[in-house]
C-alpha positions as CSV (number, residue, x, y, z in Angstrom):
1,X,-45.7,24.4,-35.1
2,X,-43.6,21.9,-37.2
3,X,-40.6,19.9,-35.9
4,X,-38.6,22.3,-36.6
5,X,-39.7,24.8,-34.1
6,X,-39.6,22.6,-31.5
7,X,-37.3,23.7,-28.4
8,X,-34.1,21.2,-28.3
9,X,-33.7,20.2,-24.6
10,X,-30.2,17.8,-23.6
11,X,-30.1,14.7,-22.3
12,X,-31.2,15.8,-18.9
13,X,-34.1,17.5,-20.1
14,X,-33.0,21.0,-19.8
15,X,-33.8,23.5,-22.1
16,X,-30.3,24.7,-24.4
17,X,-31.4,28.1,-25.2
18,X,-33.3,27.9,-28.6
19,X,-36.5,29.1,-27.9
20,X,-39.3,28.5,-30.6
21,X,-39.3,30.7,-33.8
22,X,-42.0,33.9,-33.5
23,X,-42.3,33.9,-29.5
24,X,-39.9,36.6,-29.0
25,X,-38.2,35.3,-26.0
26,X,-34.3,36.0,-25.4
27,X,-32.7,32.6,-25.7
28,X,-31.5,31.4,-22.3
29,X,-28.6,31.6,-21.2
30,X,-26.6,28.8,-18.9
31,X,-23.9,29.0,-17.0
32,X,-21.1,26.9,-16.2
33,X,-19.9,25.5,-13.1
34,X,-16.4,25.4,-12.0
35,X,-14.7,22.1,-11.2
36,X,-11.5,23.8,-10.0
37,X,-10.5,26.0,-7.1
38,X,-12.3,27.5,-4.7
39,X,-15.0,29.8,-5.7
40,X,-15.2,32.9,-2.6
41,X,-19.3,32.0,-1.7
42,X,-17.7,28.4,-1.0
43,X,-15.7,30.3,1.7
44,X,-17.8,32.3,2.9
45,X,-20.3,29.4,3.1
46,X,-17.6,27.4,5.2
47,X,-16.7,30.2,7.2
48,X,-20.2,31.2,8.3
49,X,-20.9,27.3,8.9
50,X,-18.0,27.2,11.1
51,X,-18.8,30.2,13.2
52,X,-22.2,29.6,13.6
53,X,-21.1,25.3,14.6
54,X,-19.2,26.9,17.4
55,X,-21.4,29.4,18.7
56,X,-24.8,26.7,19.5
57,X,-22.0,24.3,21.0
58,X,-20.7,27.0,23.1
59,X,-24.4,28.4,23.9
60,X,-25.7,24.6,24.8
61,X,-22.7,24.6,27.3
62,X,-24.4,27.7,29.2
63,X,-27.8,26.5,29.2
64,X,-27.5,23.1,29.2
65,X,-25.4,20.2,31.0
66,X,-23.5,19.4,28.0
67,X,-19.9,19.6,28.9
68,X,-16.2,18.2,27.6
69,X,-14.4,18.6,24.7
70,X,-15.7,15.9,22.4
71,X,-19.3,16.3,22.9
72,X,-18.9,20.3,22.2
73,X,-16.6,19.1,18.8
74,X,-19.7,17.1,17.8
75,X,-22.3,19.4,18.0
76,X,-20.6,22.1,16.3
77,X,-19.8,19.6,13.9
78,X,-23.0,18.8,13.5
79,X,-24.6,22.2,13.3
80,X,-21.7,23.1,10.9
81,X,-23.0,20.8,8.0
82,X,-26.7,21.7,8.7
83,X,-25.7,25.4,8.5
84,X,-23.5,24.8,6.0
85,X,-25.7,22.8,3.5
86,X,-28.4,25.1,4.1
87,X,-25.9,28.2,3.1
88,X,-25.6,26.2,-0.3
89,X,-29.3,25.6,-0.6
90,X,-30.1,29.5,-0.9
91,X,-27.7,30.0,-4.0
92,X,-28.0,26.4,-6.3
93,X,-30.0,23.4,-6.6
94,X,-30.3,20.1,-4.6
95,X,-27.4,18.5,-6.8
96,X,-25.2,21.1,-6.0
97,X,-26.3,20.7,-2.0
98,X,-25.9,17.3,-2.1
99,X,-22.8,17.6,-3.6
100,X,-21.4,20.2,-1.5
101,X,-22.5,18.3,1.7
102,X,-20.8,14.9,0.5
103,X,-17.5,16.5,-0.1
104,X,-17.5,18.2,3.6
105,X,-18.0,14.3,5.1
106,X,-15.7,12.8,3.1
107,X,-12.9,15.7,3.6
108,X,-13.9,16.0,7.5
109,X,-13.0,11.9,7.5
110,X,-9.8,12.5,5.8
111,X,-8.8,15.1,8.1
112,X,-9.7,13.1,10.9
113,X,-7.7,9.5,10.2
114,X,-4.9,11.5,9.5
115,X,-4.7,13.6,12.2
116,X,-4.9,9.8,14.5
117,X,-2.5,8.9,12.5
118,X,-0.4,12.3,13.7
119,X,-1.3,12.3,16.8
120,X,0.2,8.6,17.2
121,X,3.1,8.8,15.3
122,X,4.1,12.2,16.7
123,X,3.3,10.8,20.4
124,X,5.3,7.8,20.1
125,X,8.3,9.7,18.1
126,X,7.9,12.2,21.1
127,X,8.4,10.1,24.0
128,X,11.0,8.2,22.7
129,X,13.2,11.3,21.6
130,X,15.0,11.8,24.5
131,X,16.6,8.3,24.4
132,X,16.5,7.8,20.3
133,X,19.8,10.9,20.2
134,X,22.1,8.4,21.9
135,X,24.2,6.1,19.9
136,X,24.4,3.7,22.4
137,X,20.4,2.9,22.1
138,X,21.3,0.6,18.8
139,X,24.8,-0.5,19.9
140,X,23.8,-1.9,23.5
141,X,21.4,-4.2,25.0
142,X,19.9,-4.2,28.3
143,X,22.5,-6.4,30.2
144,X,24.4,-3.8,31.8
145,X,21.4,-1.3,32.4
146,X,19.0,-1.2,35.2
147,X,15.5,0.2,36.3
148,X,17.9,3.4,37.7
149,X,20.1,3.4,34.9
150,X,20.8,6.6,32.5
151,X,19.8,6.9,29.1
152,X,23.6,6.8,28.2
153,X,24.0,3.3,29.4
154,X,22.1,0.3,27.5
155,X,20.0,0.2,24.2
156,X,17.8,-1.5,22.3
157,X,20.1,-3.3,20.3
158,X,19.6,-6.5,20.8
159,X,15.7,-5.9,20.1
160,X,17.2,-4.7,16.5
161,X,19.1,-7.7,16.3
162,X,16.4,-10.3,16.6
163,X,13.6,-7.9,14.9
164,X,16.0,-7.9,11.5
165,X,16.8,-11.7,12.1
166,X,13.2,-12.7,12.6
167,X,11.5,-10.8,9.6
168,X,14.2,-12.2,7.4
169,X,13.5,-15.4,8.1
170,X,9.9,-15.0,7.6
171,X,10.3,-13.1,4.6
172,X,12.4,-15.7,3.0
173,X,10.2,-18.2,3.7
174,X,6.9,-16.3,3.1
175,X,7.6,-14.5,-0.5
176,X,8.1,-16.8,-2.7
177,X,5.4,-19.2,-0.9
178,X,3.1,-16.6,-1.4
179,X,3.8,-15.4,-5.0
180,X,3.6,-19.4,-6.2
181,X,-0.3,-19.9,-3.9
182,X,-0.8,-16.2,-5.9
183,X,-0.4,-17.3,-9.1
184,X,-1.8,-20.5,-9.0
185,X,-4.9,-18.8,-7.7
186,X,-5.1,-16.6,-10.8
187,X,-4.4,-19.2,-13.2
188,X,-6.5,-22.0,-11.7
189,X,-10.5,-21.4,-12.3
190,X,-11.6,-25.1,-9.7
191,X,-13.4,-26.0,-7.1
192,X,-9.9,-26.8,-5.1
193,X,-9.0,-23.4,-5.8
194,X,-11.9,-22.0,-4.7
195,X,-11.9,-23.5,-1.3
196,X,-7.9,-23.0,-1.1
197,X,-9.5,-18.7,-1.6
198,X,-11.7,-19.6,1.1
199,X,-8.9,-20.9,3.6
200,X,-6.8,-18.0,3.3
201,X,-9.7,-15.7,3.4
202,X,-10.0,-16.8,6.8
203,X,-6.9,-17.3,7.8
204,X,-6.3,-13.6,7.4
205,X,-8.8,-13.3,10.7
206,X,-6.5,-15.7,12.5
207,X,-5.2,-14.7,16.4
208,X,-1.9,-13.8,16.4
209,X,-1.8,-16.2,19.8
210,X,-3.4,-19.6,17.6
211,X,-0.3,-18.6,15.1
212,X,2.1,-18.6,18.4
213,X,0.4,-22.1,19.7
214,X,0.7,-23.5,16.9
215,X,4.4,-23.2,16.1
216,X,5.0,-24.2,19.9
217,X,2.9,-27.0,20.3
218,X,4.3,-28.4,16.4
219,X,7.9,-27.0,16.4
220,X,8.7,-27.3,20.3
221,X,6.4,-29.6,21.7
222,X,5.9,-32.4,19.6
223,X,9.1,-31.9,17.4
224,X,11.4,-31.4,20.8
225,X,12.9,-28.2,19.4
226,X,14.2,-25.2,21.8
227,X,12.8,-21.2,22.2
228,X,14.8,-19.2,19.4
229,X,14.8,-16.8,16.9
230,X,13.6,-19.4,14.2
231,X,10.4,-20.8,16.3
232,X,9.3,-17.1,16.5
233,X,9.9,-16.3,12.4
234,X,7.9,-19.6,12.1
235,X,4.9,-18.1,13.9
236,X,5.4,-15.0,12.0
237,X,5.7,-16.6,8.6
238,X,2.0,-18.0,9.8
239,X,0.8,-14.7,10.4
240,X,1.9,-13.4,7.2
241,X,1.5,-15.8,4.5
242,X,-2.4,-15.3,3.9
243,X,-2.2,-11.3,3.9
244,X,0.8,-12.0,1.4
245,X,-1.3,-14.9,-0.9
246,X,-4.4,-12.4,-0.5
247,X,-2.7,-9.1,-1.6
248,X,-0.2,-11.0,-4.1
249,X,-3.7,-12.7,-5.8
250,X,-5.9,-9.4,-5.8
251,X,-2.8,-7.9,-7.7
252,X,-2.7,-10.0,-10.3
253,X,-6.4,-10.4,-11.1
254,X,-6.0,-6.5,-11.9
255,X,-3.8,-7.1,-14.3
256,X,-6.3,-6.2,-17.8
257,X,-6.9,-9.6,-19.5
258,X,-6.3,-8.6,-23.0
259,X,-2.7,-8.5,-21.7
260,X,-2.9,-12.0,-21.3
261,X,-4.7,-12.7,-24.8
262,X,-2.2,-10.8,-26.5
263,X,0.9,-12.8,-24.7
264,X,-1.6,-16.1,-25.9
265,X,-1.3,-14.7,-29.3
266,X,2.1,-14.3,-29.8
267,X,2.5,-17.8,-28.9
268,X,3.7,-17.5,-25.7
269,X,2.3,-20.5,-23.5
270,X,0.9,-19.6,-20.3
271,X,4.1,-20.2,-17.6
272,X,5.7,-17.6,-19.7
273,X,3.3,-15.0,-20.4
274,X,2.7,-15.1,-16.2
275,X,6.0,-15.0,-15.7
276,X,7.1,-12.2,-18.3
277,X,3.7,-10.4,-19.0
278,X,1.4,-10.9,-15.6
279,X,4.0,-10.2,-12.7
280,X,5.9,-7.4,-14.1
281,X,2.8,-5.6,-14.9
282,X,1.6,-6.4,-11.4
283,X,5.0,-5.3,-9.6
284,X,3.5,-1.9,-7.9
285,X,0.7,-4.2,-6.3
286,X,3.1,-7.2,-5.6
287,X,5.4,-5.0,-3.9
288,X,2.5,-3.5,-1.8
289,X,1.5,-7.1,-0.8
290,X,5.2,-7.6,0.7
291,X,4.9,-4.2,2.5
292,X,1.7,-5.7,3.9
293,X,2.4,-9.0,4.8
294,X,5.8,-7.5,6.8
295,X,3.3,-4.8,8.4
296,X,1.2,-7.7,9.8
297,X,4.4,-9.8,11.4
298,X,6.6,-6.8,12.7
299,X,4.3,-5.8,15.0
300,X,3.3,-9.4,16.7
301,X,4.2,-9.8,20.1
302,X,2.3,-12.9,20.9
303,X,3.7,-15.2,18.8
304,X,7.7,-14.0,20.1
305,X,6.7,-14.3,23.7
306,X,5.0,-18.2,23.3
307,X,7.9,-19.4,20.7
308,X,10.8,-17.5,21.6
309,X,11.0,-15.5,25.1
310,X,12.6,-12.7,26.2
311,X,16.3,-11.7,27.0
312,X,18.2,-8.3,27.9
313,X,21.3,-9.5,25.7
314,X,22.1,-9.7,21.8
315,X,21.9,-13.1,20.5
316,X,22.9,-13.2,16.9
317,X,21.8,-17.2,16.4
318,X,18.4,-17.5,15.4
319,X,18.7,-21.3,15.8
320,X,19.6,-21.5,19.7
321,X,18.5,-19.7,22.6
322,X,16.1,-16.9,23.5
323,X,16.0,-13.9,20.9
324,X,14.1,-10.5,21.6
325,X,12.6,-8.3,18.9
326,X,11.3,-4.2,19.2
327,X,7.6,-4.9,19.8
328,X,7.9,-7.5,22.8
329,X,10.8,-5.2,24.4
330,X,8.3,-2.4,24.1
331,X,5.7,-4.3,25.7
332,X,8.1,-5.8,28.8
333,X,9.8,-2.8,29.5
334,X,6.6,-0.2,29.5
335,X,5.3,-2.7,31.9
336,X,7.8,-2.2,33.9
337,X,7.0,0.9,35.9
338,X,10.5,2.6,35.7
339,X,10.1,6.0,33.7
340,X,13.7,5.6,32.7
341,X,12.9,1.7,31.0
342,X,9.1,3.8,29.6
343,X,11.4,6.1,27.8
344,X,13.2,2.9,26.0
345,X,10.0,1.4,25.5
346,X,8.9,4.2,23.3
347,X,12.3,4.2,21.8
348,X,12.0,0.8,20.5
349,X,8.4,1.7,19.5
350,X,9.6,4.7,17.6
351,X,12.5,2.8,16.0
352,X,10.2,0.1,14.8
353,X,7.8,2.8,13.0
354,X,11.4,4.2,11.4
355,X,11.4,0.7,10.2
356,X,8.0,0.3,9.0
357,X,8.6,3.4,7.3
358,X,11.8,2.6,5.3
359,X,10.7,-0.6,4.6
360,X,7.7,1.1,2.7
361,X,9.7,3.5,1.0
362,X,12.1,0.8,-0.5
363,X,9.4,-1.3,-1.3
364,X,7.7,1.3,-3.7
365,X,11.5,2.2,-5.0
366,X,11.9,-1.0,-6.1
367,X,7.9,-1.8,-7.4
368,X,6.2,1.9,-7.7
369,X,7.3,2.0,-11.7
370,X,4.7,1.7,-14.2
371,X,3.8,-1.5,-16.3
372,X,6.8,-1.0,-18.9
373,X,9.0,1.1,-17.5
374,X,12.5,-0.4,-16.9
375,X,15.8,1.3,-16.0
376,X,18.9,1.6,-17.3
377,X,20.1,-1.6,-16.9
378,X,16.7,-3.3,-18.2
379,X,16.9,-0.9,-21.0
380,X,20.4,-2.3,-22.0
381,X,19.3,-6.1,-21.4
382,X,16.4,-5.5,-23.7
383,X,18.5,-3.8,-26.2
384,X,21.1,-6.6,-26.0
385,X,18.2,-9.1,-26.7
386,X,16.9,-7.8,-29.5
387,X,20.3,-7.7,-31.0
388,X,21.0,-10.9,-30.6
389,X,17.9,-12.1,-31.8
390,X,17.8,-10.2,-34.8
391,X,21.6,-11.5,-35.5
392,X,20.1,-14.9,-35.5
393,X,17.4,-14.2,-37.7
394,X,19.6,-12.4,-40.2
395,X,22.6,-16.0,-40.3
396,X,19.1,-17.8,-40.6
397,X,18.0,-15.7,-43.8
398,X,21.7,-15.9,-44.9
399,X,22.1,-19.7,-44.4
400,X,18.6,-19.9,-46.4
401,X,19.5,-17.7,-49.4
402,X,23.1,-19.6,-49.3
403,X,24.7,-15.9,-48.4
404,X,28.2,-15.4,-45.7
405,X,26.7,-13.4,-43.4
406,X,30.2,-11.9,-42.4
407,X,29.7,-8.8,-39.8
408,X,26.2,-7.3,-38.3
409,X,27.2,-4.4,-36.0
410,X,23.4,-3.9,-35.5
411,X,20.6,-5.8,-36.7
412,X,17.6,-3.2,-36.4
413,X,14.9,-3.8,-39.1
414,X,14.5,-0.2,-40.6
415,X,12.1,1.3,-43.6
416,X,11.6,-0.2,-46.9
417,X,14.2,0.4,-49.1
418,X,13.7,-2.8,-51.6
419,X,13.9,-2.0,-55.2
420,X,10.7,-1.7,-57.9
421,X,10.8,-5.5,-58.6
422,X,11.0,-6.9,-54.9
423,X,9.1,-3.8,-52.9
424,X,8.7,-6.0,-49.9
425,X,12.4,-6.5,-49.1
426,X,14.1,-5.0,-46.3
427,X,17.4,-4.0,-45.5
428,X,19.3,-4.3,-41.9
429,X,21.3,-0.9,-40.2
């Protein structure tokens, strides 16, 4: 036998079908797997698994003590991925098993945190229906409405008021501290950078009541300052700032380095080429880090109730007096044992979710685009631009060759259109 004859096998060892020369045998044949849909013995496999999951859970109820809904899930569960990787066993080979068994975990999780998620939102969204139809729930505060009072009389207003008032503040304040730490974490490689990483990565693990005593030991304490609106966006701001710096620096250290040579090359220095390269090529993840940081500081109802208080009216002046916000008014009035104030509490539960919720949707408006992509009005700007600069390099050529430049409409470098002797000149459209 030369080399010739030898069978050729791949690179996982496997034979492709060329069998040696003289033997006689039929070459042999492969076939391929599909990667898309859903082949029938996949649902037949799943079915069968299923049927016979819930048949040994309801047979261990009858002959053994196991009882309640959740154990009886889990051992059908569990039987279902036995039975089910065992279907797959008779028909293919352990990769295919393991394969098959994999992707039922990792779908059954899936399944599962969103239907929590679901179950939560639809809960809360449910509960607080009934009161969420009346106009008066953002209009009115609580001044005028009692434990006994109807759903038509009193809102949450003034728990909108301070929520909007309170995140603003802390927004303000929190951004741009956050993109600046951000960046300077990405473009400092120190030891004080380092350690500055290491601060923040434990601040994100910080109590929402240390962020609370703080503010009022510093702000009202020791600084003689009263309970408002601002004490509590303070606290907040706290709370926020190192999820913000975290997310903000992760984003930017995605951003591919050559990005950065190439801005380096061009002879950009480095301010601008983080400014004009780096953050609008990390705007998607940016944007996401602002969703998060506002995620971690809506919610708090810690921090409001050390630095700011309760109060059943609307106070629009975050500098004086007590100021309420949705998740502290949720807390106070579920707690207060009237089914009438419960049904508010999920209101102002339900409403801050709404929030949550259109918060995120602007937010990946505004940064879900692509690196490059612009809109219209970017599109214009950069067309403006490059006019303009390619105006001033045309009066500089001019000026140099002693030429009157008198009218440039456009000034777009097109093809070569330079004559025999000079075949490197160009002409402007």
């Amino acid at each position: 036998m030369t080399l010739l004859d030898t069978p050729q096998t791949d690179a996982a060892g496997l034979g492709t079908g060329t069998a040696p020369a003289g033997t006689g045998n039929a070459p042999a044949t492969q076939v391929r797997r599909k990667v898309r849909g859903v082949p029938r013995s996949t649902v037949r496999n799943l079915l069968g698994a299923a049927l016979a999951g819930i048949s040994v859970a309801l047979l261990l109820t009858q002959v053994t003590a196991l009882t309640g809904i959740f154990g009886v899930a889990l051992v059908a569960y569990l039987v279902f991925v036995l039975v089910y990787g065992v279907l797959v066993s008779l028909a293919d080979d352990a990769p295919v098993v393991k394969d098959a068994v994999m992707t039922v975990l990792m779908a059954s999780m899936t399944v599962l945190a969103l239907g929590a998620l679901a179950l939560v939102i639809g809960f809360t969204l449910a509960r607080g229906w009934h009161s969420l139809i009346h106009l008066n729930t953002y209009t009115q505060d609580l001044s005028n409405a009692g434990p006994l009072a109807p759903l038509t009389v009193g809102g949450i207003g003034h728990a909108i008021i301070g929520t909007l008032w309170m995140i603003g503040i802390a927004v303000v304040l929190t951004v741009p501290l956050g993109l600046v730490a951000a960046v300077y974490l990405d473009m400092t490689r120190s030891r004080p950078s380092n350690a500055f990483r290491t601060v923040i990565e434990a601040m994100t693990a910080l109590p929402s009541i240390l962020a609370g005593l703080f503010i009022y030991a510093l702000w009202i304490l020791t600084l003689g300052f009263e309970k408002s609106g601002l004490a509590a966006a303070l606290a907040l701001s706290v709370m926020m700032l190192p999820y913000m710096i975290r997310a903000s620096d992760l984003a930017l250290r995605l951003v591919p380095g050559n990005l950065r040579e190439a801005s380096a090359a061009l002879g950009a220095p480095s301010w601008r080429g983080e400014l004009q390269v780096v953050i609008p090529t990390a705007r998607s993840g940016l944007a996401t880090a602002v969703i998060l940081g506002v995620a971690r500081g809506i919610g708090e109802a810690s921090p409001v109730l050390l630095t700011s208080g309760y109060t059943p009216y609307i106070n629009g002046n975050p500098l004086h007096g007590p100021m309420a916000s949705l998740p502290f008014t949720a807390l106070t009035l579920v707690r207060s044992g009237s089914p009438l104030l419960t049904e508010r509490a999920f209101a102002a539960a339900s409403f801050l979710l709404l929030l949550v919720i259109v918060l995120f949707v602007i937010a990946r408006k505004i940064g879900g685009w692509g690196p490059g992509h612009l809109s219209d009005r970017g599109m214009r700007r950069v067309r403006e631009a490059s006019m303009r600069d390619a105006a001033r390099y045309s009066r500089r050529l001019a000026a140099r060759d002693g030429a009157t430049l008198t009218t440039i409409p456009v000034a777009i470098p097109v093809a070569n259109t330079g004559t025999p002797d000079d075949p490197n000149q160009e002409t402007l459209r």
